[in-house]
MARKE-780249 format. One line per 4 residues: number of its first residue (from 1); their letters; for each residue x, y, z of N, C-alpha, C. Coordinates in Angstrom, 2 decimals. Layout:
N
NUM	a	X/Y/Z/X/Y/Z/X/Y/Z | ... .
# end
This chain:
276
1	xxxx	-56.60/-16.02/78.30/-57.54/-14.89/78.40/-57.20/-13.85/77.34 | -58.19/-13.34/76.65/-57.71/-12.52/75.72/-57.52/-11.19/76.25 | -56.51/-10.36/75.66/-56.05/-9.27/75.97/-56.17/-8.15/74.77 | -56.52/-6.96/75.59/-57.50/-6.51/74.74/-56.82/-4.55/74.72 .
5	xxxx	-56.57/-4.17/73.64/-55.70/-2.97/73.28/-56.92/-2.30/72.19 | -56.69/-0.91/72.95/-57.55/0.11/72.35/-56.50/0.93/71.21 | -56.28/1.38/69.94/-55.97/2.25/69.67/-56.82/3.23/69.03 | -56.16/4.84/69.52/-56.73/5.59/68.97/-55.90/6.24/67.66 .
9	xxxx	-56.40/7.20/66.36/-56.03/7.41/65.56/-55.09/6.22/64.69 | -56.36/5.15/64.22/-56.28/4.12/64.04/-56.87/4.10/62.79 | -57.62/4.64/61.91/-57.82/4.45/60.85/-56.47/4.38/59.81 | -55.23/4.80/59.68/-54.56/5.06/58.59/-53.25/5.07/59.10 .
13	xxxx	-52.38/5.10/58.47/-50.78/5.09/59.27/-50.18/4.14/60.48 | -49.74/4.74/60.99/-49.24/3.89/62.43/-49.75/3.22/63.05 | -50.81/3.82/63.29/-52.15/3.41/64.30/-52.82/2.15/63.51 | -53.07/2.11/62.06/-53.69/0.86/61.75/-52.90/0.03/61.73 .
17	xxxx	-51.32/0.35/61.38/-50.22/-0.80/61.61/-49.88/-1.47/62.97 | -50.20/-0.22/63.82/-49.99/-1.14/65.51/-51.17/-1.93/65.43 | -52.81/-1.56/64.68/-53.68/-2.52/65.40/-53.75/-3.64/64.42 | -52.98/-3.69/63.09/-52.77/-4.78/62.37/-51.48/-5.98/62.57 .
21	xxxx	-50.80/-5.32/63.86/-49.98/-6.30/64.07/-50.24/-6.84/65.48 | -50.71/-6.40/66.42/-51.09/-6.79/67.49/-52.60/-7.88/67.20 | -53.42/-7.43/66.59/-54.60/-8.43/66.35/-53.85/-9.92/65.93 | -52.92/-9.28/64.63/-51.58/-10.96/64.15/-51.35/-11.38/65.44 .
25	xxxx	-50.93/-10.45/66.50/-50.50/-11.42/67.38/-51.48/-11.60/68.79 | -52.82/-11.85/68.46/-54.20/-12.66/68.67/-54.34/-11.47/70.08 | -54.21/-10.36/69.89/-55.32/-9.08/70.40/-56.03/-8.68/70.17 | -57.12/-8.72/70.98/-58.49/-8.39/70.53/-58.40/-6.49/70.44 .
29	xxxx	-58.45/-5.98/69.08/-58.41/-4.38/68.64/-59.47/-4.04/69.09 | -59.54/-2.93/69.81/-60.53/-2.02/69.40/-60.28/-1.05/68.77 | -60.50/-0.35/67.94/-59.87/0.54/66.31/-60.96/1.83/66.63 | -60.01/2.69/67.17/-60.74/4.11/67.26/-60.17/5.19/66.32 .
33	xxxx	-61.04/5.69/65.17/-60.95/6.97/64.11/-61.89/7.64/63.92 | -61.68/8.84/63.41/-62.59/9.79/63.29/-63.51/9.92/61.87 | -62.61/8.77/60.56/-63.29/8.75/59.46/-63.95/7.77/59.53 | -65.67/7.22/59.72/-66.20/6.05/59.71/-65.71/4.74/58.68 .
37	xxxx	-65.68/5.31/57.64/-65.81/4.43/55.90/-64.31/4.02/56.31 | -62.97/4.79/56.68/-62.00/3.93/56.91/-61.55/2.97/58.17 | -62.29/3.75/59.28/-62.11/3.31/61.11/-62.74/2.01/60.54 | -64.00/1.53/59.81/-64.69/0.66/60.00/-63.82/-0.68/58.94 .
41	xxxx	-63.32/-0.07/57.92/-62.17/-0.66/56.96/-61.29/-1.47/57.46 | -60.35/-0.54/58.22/-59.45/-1.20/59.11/-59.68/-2.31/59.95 | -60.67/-2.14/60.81/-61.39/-3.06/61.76/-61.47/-4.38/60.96 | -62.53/-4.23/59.64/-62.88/-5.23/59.26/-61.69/-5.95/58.69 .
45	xxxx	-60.64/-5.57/58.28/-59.73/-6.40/57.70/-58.77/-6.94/59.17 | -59.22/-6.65/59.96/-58.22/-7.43/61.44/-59.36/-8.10/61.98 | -60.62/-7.97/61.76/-61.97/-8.60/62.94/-61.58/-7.88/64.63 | -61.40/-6.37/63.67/-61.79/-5.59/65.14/-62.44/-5.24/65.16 .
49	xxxx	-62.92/-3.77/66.51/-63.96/-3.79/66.72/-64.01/-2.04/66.22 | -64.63/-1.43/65.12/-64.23/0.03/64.99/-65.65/0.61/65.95 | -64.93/1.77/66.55/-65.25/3.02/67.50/-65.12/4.60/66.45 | -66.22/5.18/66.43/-65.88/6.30/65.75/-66.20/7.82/66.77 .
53	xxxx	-65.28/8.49/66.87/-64.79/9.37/67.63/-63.61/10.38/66.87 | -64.46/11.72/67.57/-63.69/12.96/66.77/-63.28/13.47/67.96 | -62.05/13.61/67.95/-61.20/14.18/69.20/-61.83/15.61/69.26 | -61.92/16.30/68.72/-62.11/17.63/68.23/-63.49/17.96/69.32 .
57	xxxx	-64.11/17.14/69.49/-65.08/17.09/70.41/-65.12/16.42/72.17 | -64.71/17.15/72.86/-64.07/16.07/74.43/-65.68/15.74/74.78 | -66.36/15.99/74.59/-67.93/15.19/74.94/-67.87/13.71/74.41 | -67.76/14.01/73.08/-68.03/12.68/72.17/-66.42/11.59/72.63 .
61	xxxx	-65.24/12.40/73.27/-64.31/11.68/73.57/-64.90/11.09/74.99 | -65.35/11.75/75.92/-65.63/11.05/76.89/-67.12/9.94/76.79 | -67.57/10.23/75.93/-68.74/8.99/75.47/-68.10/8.06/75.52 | -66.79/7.97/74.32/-66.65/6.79/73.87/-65.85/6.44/75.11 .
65	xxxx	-65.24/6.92/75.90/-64.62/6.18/77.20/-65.77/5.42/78.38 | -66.79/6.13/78.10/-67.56/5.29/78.81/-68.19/3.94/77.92 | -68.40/4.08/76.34/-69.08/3.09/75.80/-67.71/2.11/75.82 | -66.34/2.43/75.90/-65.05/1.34/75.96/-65.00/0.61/77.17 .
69	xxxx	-65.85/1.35/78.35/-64.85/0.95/79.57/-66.51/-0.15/80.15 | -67.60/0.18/79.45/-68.58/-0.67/79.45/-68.54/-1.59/78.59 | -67.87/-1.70/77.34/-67.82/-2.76/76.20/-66.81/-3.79/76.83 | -65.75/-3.70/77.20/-64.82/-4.95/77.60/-64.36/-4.55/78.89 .
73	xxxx	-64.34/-6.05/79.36/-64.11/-6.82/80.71/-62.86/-6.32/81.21 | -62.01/-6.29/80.31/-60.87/-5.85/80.88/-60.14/-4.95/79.71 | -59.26/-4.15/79.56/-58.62/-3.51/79.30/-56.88/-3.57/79.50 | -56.10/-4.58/78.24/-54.75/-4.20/78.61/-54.02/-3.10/78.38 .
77	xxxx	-54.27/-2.36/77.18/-53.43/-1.58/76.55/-54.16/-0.40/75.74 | -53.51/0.84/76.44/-54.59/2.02/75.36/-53.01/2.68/74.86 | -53.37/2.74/73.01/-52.15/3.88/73.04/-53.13/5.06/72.29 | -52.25/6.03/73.06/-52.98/7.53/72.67/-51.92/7.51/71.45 .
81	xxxx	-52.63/7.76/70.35/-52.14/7.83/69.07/-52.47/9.24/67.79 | -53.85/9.35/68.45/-54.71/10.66/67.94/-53.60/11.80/67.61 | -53.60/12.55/67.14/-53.01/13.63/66.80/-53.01/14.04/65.91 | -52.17/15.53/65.47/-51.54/16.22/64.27/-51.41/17.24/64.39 .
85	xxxx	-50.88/18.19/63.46/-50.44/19.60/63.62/-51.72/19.92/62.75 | -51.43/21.40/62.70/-52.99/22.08/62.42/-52.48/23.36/61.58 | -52.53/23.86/60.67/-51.70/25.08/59.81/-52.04/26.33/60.10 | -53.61/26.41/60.57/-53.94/27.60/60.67/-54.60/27.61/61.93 .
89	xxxx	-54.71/28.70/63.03/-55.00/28.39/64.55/-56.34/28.37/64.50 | -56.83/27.37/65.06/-58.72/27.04/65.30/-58.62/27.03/66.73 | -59.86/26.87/66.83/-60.41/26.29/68.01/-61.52/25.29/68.04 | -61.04/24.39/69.19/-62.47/23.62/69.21/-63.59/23.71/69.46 .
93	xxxx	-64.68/23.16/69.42/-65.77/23.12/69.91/-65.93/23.56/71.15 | -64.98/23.16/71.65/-64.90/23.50/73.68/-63.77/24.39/73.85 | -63.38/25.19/72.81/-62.58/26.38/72.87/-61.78/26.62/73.08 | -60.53/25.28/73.18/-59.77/24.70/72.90/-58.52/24.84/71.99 .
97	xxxx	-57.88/25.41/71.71/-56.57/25.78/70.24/-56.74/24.32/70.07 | -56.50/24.17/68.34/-57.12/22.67/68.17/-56.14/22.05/68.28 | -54.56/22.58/68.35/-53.73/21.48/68.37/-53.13/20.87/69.29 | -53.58/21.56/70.59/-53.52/20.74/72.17/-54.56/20.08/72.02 .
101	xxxx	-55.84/20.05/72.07/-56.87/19.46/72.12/-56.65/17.76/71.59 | -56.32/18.11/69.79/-56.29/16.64/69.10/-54.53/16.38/69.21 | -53.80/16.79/70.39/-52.58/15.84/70.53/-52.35/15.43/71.92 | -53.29/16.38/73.11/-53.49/16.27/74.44/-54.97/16.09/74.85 .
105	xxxx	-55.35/17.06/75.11/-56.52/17.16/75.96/-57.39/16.06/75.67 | -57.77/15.55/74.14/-58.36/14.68/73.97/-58.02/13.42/74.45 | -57.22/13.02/74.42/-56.09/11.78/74.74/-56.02/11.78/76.56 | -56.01/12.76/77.03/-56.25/13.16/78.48/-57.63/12.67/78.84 .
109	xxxx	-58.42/13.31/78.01/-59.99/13.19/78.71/-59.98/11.40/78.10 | -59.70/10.99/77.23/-60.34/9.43/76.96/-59.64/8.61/78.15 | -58.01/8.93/78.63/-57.45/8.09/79.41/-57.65/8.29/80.81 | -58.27/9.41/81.39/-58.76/9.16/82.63/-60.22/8.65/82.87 .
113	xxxx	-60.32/8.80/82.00/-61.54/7.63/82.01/-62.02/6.88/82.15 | -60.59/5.98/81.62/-60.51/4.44/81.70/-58.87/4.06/82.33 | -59.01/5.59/83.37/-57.74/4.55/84.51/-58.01/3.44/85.05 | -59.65/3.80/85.87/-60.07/2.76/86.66/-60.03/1.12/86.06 .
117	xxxx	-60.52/1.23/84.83/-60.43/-0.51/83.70/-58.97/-0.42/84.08 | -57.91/0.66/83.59/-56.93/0.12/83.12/-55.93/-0.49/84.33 | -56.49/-0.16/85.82/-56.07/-0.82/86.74/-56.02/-1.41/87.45 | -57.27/-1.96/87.19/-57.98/-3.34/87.41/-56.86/-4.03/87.10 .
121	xxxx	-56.32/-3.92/85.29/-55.63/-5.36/85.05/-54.52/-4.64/84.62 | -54.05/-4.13/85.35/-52.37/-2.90/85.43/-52.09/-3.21/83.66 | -52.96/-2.24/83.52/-52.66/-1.61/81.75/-52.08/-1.13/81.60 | -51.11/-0.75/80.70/-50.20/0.02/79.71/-50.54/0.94/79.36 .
125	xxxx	-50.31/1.76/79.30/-50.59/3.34/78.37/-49.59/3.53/77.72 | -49.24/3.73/75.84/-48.41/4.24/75.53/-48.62/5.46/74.88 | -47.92/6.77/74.50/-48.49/7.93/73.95/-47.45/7.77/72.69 | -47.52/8.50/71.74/-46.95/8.87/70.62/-46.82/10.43/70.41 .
129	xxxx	-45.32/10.45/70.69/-44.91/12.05/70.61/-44.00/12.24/69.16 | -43.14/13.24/69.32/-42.56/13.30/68.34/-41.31/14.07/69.00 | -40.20/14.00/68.03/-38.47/14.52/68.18/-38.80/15.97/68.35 | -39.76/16.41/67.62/-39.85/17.62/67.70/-40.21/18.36/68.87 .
133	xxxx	-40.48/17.26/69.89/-40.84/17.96/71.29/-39.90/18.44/72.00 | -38.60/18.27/71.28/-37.30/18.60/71.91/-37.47/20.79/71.72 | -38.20/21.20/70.72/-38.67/22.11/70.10/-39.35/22.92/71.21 | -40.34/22.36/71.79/-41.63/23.15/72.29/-40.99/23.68/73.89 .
137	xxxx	-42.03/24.26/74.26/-42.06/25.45/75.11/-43.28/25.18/75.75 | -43.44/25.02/76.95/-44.49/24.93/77.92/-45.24/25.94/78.59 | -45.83/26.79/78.10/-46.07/28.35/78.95/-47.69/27.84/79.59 | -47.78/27.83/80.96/-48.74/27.45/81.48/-50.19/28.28/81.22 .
141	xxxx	-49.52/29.84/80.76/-50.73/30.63/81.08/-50.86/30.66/79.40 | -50.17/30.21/78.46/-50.44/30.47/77.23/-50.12/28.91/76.27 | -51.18/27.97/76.91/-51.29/26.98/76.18/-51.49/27.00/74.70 | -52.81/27.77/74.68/-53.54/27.85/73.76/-52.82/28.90/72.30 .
145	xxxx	-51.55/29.37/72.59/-50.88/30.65/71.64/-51.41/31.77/71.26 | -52.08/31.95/72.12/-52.60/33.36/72.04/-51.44/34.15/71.77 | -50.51/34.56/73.11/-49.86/35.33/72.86/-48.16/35.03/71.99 | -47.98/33.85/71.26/-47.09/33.71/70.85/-46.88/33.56/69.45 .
149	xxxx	-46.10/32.90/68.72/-45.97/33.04/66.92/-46.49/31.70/66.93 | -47.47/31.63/66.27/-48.35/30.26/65.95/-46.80/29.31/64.89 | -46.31/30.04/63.95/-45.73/29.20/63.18/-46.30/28.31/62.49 | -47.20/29.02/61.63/-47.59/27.68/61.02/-48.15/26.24/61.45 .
153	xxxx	-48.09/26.59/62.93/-48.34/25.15/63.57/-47.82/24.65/64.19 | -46.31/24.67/63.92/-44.92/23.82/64.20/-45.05/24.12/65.36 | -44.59/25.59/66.24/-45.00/25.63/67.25/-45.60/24.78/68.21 | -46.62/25.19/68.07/-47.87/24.44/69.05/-47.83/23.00/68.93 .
157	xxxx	-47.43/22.06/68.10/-47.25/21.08/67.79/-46.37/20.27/68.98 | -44.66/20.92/68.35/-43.83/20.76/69.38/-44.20/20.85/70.50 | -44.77/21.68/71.30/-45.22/21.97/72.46/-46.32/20.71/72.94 | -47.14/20.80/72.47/-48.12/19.76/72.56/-47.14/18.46/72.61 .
161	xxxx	-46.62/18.16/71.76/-45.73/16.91/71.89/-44.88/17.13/73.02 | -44.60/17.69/73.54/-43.71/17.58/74.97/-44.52/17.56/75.67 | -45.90/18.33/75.74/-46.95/18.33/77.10/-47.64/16.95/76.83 | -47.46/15.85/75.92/-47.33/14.56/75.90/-46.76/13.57/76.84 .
165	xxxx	-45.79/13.96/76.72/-44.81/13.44/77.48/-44.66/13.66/79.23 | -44.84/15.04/79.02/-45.22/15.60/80.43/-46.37/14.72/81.48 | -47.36/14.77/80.42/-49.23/14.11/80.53/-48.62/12.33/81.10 | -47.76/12.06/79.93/-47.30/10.40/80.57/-46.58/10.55/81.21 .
169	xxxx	-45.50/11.13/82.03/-44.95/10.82/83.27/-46.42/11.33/84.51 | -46.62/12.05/84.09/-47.94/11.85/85.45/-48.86/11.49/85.66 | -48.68/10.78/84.58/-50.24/9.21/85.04/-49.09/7.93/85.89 | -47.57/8.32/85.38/-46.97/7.34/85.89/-47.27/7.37/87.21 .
173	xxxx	-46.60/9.06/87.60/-46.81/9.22/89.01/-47.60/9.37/89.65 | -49.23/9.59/89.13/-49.97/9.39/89.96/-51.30/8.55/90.16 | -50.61/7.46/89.27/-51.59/5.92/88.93/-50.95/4.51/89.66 | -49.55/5.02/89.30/-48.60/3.77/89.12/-49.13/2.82/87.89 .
177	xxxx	-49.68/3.47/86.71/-49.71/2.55/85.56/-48.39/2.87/84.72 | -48.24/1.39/84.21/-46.96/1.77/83.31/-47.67/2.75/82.31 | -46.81/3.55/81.89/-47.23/4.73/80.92/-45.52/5.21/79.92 | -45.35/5.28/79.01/-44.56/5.66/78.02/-45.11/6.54/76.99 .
181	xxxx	-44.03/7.72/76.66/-44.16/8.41/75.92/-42.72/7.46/74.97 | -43.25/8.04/73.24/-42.47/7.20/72.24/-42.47/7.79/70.93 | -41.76/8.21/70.58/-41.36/8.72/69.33/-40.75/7.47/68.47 | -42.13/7.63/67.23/-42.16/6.21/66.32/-41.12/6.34/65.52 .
185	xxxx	-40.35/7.57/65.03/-39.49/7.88/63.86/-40.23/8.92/63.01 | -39.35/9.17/61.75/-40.13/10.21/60.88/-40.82/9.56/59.67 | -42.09/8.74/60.10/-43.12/7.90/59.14/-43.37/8.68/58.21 | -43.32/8.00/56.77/-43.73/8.64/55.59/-45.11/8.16/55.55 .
189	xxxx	-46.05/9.55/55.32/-47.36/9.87/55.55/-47.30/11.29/54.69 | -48.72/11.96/54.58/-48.81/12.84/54.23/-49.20/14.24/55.27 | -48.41/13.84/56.58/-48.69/14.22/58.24/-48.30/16.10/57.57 | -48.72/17.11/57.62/-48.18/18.84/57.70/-48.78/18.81/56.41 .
193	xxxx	-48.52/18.19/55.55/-49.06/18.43/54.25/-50.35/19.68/53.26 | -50.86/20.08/54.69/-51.73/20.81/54.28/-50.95/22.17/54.18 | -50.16/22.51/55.03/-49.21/23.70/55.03/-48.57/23.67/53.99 | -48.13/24.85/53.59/-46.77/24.94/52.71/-45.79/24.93/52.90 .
197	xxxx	-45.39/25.35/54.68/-44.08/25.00/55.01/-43.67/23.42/55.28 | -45.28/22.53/55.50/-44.86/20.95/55.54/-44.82/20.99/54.25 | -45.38/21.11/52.94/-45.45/20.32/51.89/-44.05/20.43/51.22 | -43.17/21.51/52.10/-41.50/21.88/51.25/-40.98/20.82/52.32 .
201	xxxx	-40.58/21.10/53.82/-40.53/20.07/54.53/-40.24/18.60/53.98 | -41.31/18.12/53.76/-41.89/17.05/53.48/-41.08/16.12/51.94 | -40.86/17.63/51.00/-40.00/17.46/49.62/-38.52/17.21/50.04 | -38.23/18.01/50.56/-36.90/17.83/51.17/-36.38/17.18/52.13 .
205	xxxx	-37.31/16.07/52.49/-36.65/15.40/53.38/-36.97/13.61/53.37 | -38.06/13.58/52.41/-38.27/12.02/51.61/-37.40/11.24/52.29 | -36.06/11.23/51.70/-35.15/10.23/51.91/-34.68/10.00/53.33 | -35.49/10.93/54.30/-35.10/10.29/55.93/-36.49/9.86/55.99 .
209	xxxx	-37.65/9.41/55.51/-38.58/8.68/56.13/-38.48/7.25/56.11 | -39.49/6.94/57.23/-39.73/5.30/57.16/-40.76/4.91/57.27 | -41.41/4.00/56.61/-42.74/3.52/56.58/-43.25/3.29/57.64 | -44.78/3.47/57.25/-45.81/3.21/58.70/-45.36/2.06/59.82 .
213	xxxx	-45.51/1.34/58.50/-44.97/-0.47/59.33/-43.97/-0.20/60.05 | -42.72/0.18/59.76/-41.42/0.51/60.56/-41.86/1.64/61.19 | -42.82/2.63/61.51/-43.05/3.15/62.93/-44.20/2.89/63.89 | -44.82/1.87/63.50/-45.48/1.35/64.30/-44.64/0.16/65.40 .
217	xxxx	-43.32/-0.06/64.38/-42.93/-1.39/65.38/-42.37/-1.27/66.91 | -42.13/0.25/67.53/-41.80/0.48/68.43/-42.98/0.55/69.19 | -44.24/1.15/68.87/-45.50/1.23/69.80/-45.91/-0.27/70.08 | -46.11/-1.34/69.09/-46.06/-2.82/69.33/-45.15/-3.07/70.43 .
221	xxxx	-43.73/-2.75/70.50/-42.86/-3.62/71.24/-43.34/-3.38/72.61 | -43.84/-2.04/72.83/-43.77/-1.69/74.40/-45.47/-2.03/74.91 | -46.40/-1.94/73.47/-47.78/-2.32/74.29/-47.19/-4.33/74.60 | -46.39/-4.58/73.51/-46.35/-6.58/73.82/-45.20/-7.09/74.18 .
225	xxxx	-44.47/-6.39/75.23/-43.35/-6.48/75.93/-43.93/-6.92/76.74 | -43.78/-7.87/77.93/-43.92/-8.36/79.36/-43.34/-7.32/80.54 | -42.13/-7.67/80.40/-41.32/-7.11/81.42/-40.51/-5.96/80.20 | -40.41/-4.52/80.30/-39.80/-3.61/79.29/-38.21/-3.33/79.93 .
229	xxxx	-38.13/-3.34/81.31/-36.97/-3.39/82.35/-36.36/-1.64/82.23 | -37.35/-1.10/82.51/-36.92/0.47/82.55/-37.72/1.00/83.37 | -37.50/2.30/84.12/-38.38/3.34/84.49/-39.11/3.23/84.41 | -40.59/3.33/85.28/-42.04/3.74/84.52/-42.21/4.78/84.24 .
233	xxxx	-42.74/5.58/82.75/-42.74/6.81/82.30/-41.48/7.00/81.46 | -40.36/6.04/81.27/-39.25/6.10/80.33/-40.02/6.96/78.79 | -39.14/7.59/78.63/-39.24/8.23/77.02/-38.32/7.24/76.03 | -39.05/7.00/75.13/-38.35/5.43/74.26/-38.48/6.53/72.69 .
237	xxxx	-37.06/6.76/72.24/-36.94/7.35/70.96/-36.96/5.84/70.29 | -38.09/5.58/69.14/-37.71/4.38/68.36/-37.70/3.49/69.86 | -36.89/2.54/69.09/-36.86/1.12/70.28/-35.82/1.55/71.58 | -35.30/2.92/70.98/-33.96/2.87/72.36/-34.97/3.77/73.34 .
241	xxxx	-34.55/3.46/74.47/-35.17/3.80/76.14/-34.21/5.15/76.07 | -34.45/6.17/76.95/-33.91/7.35/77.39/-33.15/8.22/76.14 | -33.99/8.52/75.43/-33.79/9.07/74.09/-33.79/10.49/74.70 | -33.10/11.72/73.74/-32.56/12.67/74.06/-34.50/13.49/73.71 .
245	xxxx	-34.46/14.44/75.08/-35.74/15.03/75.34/-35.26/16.53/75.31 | -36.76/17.27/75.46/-36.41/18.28/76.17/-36.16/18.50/77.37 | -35.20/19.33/78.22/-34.90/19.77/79.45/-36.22/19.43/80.56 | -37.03/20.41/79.74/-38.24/20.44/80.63/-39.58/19.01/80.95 .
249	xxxx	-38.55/17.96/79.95/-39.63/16.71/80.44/-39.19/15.95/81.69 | -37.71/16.53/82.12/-37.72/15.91/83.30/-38.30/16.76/84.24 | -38.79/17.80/84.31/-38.92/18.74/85.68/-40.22/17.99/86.52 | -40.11/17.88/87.53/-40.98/16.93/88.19/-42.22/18.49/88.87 .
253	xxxx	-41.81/19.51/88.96/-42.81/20.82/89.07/-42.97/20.73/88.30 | -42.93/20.50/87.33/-43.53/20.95/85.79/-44.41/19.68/85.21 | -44.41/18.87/85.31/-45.00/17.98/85.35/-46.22/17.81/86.20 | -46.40/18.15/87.50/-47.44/18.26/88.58/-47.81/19.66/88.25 .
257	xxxx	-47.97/20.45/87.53/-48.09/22.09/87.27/-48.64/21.49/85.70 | -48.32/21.18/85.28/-49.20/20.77/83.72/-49.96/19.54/83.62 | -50.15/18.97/84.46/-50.96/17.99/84.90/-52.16/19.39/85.46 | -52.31/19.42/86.39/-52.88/20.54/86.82/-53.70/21.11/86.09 .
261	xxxx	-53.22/22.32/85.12/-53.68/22.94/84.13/-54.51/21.98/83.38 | -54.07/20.59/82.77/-55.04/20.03/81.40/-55.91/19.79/82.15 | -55.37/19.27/83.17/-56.91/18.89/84.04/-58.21/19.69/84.17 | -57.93/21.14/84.70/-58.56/21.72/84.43/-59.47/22.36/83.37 .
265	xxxx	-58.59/22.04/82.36/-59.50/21.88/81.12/-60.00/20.92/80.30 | -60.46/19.89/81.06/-61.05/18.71/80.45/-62.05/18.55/81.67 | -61.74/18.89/83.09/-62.73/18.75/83.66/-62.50/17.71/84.60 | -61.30/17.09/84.82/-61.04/16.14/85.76/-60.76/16.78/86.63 .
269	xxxx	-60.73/16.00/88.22/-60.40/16.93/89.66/-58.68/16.84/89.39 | -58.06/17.50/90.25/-56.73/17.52/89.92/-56.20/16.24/90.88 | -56.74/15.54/91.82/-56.83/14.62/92.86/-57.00/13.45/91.82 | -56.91/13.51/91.13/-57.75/12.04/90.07/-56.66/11.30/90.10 .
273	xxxx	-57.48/9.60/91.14/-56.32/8.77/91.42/-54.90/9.03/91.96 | -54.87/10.09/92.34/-53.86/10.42/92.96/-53.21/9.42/94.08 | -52.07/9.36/93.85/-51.77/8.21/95.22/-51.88/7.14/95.03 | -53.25/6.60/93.94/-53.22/5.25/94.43/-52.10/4.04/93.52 .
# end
């Protein structure tokens, strides 16, 4: 039976390397990006299937969860992959600070979506965070940084990347789907680049990156692992399991308290699948 893995932020980097090695190993892709001319690129060089979707928009994210969860029969594997930092503070369309939105909320609204597919045939969820979530700060009433030092981004970034992590331990706990948060490594990309504090960043630190290919190979192992033999909701730095976090990704209030909150801003009940 074919088995069938969604990625998102799949046109370029990681994301086309997880869906170019999983299709090798005879998964049917579905290839979700926000640039058509490349989402559709990618696809065609694996005979997947490209989805075009702008996180930036949770309408057009919840479309495509309904046109995914109506397109295939079953559903093994979604990794939330979407993301990035943002240099200067926006907002979304839905009013949103854009850099929770395109590293959470969006990724939130597509995956409750498709709990129900994904538990039909006890799917996988993996997320893609970053080291830097060791960084962030969770302020419930000030998601969005209103009242704090944007930083360039970094900030909100970090943060967002831990409320990642946060987001996957409580689908663990309140789906029972396997779910992992995973920090791929520091992939050489042109990821901050628009900033000036990434583009110095970025100069000065060349010689600790690793190619796409080598950070995609950890999101592969855990969507095409069988048995992974850890925790559900384990945080996997690279290939090692229980990689050093922030404090606050174990807090199990804090976790049911930021579950809560995104919910509320995407529009899911806070009851969603709860229990089952």
């Amino acid at each position: 039976m074919d088995r069938t893995a969604i990625i998102t932020g799949a046109s370029g980097g990681i994301g086309a390397e997880v869906a170019r090695e999983l299709a090798r190993r005879s998964w049917r892709v579905a290839v979700v990006g926000r640039n058509p001319e490349r989402t559709k690129e990618i696809a065609r060089m694996m005979d997947g299937i490209p989805f075009i979707c702008d996180f930036d928009d949770l309408d057009a994210v919840r479309e495509l969860g309904d046109t995914l969860a109506k397109r295939f029969d079953r559903i093994d594997a979604l990794v939330n992959n979407a993301g990035g930092i943002v240099a200067t503070k926006q907002r979304s369309a839905d009013g949103h600070e854009l850099t929770l939105q395109r590293n959470v909320l969006g990724s939130v609204a597509l995956t409750e979506r498709l709990v129900p597919k994904l538990l039909n045939t006890r799917g996988r969820v993996i997320h893609t965070t970053s080291m830097v979530s060791r960084f962030g700060r969770i302020e419930l009433d000030d998601l969005g940084f209103d009242q704090r030092s944007y930083g360039a981004g970094w900030w909100p970034y970090a943060s967002a990347k831990l409320g990642v992590i946060l987001y996957a331990r409580s689908l663990a706990m309140r789906t029972g789907l396997e779910s992992y948060p995973v920090h791929p490594g520091y992939v050489r990309s042109g990821f901050g680049a628009e900033s000036r504090s990434g583009k110095l960043i970025l100069a000065l630190t060349g010689w600790m990156q690793i190619s796409a290919e080598a950070g995609a190979a950890p999101l592969v192992h855990l969507v095409d692992t069988p048995e992974l033999g850890v925790a559900n909701g384990t945080y996997f730095d690279g290939l090692t399991p229980e990689g050093p976090t922030h404090p606050a990704a174990g807090d199990t209030e804090l976790i049911e308290a930021y579950w809560r909150k995104i919910a509320s801003l995407v529009d899911v009940p806070v009851e969603h699948y709860h229990g089952t």
